[in-house]
C-alpha positions in Angstrom: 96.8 79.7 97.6 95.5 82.1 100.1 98.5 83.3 102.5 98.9 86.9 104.0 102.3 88.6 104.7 102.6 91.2 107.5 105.3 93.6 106.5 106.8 95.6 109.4 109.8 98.0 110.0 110.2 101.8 111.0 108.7 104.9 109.8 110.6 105.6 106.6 111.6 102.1 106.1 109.8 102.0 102.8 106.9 99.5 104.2 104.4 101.1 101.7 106.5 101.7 98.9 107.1 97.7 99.0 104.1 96.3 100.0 102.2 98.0 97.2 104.8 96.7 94.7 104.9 93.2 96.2 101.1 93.2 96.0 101.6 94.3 92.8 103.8 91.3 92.1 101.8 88.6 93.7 98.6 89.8 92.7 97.6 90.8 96.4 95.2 93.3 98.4 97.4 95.9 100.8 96.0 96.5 104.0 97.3 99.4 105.9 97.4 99.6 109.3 97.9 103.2 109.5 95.2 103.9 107.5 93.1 102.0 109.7 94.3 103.6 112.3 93.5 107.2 111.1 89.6 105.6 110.9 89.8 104.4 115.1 90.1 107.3 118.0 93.8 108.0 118.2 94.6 107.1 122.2 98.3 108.0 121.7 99.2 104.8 120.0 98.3 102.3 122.7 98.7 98.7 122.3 95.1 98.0 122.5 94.4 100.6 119.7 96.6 98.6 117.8 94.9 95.2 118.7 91.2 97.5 117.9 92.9 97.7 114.0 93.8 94.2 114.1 90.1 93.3 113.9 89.3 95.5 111.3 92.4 94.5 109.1 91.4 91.1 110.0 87.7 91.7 108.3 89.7 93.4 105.4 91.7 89.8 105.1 89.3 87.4 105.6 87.5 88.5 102.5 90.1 88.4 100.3 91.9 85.4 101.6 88.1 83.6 101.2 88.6 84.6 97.5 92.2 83.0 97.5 93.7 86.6 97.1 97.1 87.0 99.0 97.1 90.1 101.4 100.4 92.1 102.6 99.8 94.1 105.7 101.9 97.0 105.8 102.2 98.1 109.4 104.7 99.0 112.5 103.8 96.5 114.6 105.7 97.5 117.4 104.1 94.7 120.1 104.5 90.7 119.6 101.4 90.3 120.8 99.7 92.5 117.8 101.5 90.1 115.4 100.1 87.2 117.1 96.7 88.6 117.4 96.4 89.1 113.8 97.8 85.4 112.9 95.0 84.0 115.7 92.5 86.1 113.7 93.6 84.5 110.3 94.2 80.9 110.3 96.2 81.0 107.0 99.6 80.5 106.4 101.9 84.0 106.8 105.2 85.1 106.7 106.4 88.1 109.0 109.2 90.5 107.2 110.9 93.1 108.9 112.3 95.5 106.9 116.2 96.5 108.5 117.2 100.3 107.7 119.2 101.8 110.0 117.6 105.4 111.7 119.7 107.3 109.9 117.8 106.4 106.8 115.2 106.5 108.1 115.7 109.9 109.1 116.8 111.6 105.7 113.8 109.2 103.8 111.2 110.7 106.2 112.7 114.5 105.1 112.1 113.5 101.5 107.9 113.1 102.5 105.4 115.7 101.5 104.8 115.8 105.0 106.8 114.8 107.1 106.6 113.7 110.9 109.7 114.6 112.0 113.2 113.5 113.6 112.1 112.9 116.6 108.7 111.3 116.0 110.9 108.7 113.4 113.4 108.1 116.6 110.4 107.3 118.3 109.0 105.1 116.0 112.1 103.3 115.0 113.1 102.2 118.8 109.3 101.1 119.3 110.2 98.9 116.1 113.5 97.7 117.5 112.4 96.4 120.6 110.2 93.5 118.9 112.7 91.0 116.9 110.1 89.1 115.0 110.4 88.6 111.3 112.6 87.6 108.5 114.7 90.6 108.6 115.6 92.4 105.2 117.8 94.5 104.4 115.7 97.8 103.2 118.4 99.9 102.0 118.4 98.0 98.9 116.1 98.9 95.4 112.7 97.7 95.6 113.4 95.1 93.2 116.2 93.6 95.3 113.9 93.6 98.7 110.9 91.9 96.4 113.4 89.6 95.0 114.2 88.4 98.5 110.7 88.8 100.2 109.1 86.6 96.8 112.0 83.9 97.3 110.5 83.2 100.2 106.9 82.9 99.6 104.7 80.0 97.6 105.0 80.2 93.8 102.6 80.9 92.1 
C-alpha cells in the first residue's frame, strides 16, 4: 500500500534517529527535509522556503509511492500550512506524528551531537514546533522500540 508518514517534533526530538528505524521497519524511503533544505538558498527559515522543499520532497515521494514504497518525512514542520501543502501534493493516505519531548531533553540530546546547534538555536526551534498542534503526539522520551511500537500500531499492516 503506498502511504507516506510526516514525522515532526523539535530539534533533538530524535525525528531522524526514528524515521530511519521506522523506514527500516516498514520497508520505507526517508525523506529529509533538512537535507533538502541545505540544497535551496537558506532565507532564514521562511515559510515559503519551507513550502520551496515541499516540492522537491514531494518529487522524492511521488516516485516511491508510484512504486508502492512507503515514505517517512522527517521534518520540523513548524507551519500547518507546510503540512497541508505536502498532503495536497501527495494524494495518498498519511499519518502526521509529532514526536513530544519536553526542551529540556531536547536540550541535553542536542549537547550529545557531533555538532551541535546550540541552546538557544534548540529553544528556538522547539517553540516554532510548539506553536503548530497537528499530529498524533508521541511521547519521544521513550526507546526507539517503544515510539515504533506505537507509531506502527497505528499504520496499515503489512
Amino acid at each position: 500500500m503506498s502511504f507516506f508518514v510526516v514525522l515532526r517534533g523539535p530539534l533533538g526530538a530524535g525525528k531522524t534517529t526514528v524515521a530511519r528505524a521506522l523506514a527500516q521497519a516498514i520497508r520505507a524511503e526517508v525523506i529529509s527535509i533538512d537535507e533538502i533544505l541545505e540544497l535551496l538558498d537558506w532565507d532564514g527559515g521562511s515559510e515559503g522556503l519551507f513550502l520551496k522543499a515541499n516540492v522537491v520532497a514531494s518529487q522524492q515521494a511521488r516516485a516511491c509511492l508510484e512504486k508502492r514504497v512507503p515514505v517517512v518525512v522527517d521534518g520540523n514542520f513548524y507551519w500547518e500550512s507546510v503540512i497541508e501543502d505536502l498532503a495536497q501534493r501527495l494524494p495518498y493516505p498519511h499519518w502526521v506524528f509529532t514526536l513530544d519531548v519536553p526542551l529540556e531533553v531536547c536540550i541535553a540530546r542536542d549537547r550529545l551531537r557531533s555538532v551541535s546547534y546550540g541552546e538557544e538555536a534548540t529553544r528556538e526551534v522547539y517553540e516554532k514546533v510548539a506553536r503548530v498542534a497537528r499530529g498524533i503526539p508521541v511521547n519521544g522520551t521513550r526507546s526507539v522500540d517503544a515510539i515504533l511500537e506505537e507509531i506502527r500500531s497505528r499504520l496499515p499492516a503489512g
